[in-house]
N, C-alpha and C positions, 0 to 999 in steps of 0.2 A: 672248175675246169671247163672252159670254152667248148661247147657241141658245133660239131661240121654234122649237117646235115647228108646224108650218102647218097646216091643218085641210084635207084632202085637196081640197074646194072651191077655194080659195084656189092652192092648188101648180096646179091645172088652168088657174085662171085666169090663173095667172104662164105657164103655156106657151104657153098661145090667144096670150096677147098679146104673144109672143116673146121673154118674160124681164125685161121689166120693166112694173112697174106702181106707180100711184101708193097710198098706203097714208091711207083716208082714215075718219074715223069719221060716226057715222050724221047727223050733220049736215052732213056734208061739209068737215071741218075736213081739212086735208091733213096727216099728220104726217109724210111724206117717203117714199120710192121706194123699192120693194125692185127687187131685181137677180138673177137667177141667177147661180150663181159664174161663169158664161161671163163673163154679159153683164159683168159684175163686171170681170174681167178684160182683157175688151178696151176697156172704156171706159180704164179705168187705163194700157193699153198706147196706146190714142191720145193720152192726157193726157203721158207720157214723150217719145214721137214728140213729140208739140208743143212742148214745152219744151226739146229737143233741137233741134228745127229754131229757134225761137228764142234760143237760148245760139247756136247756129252762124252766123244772122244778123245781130247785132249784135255780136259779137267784133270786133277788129279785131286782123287777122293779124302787121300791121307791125308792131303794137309789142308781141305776144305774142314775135316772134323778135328784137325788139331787145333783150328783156328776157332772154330763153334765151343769147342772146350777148354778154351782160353779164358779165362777171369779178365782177362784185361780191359779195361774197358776205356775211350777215347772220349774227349770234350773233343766240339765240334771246329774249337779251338785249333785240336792237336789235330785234327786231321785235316783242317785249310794246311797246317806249317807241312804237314807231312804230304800233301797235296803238290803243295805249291814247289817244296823242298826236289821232288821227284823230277 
């Protein structure tokens, strides 16, 4: 990923304002948010948290362990056709 160097104003203003701020030019066009690597970081670690907690709420447990106690078993064959079939 390409580094822009910050202009020591700019890095102060990213602190005042607790790490993030919006990035806009002198008409006020927004061209998107910078982030310190913190804030960076935890946003992305709540984004995971959340995604996690939804994979966990819509799962349905029943037929994950009907499936794990299933004998059945698939060549890798049968699962391109049933892949592909789908």
């Amino acid at each position: 990923m390409p580094t822009i160097q910050l202009d020591p104003s700019v890095a102060a203003k990213l602190a005042e304002a607790g790490g993030q701020i919006e990035v806009a030019d002198a008409e006020g066009k927004i061209y998107g948010v910078l982030l310190t690597a913190e804030a960076h970081k935890q946003l992305e670690q709540q984004w995971k948290r959340a995604m996690c907690d939804l994979a966990f709420a819509t799962m349905d447990v029943a037929k994950i362990e009907a499936a794990l106690a299933n004998p059945i078993r698939h060549s890798m064959a049968d699962v391109i056709k049933m892949v592909e079939g789908a």
